[in-house]
C-alpha positions, 0 to 999 in steps of 0.5 A: 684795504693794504696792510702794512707793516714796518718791522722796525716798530717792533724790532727797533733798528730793523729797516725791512717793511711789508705790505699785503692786501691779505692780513694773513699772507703779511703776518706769513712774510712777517714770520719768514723774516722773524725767521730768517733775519732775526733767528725767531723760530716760534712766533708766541701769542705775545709777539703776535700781538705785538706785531698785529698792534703795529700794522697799518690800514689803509685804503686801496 
């Protein structure tokens, strides 16, 4: 299974997207580039959730 992830679902106007086999490491790269490019220090359950609402699945 690939889970994948377009940021600009959840911050629109943002282009970066993200893959992974593993849902962890994803939401892991995810939290770096909330970090880094969009100055958010601390993922709340809130916006996990928002983001776990957004991934993708599909097959490998």
């Amino acid at each position: 299974m690939i889970f994948r992830l377009a940021c600009g679902d959840v911050m629109p106007g943002c282009a970066a997207s993200f893959e992974n086999t593993d849902k962890s490491l994803l939401l892991e790269e995810v939290a770096r580039h909330a970090a880094a490019d969009h100055g958010i220090a601390e993922i709340t359950p809130e916006m996990l959730a928002a983001v776990d609402g957004k991934i993708v699945q599909a097959p490998a």
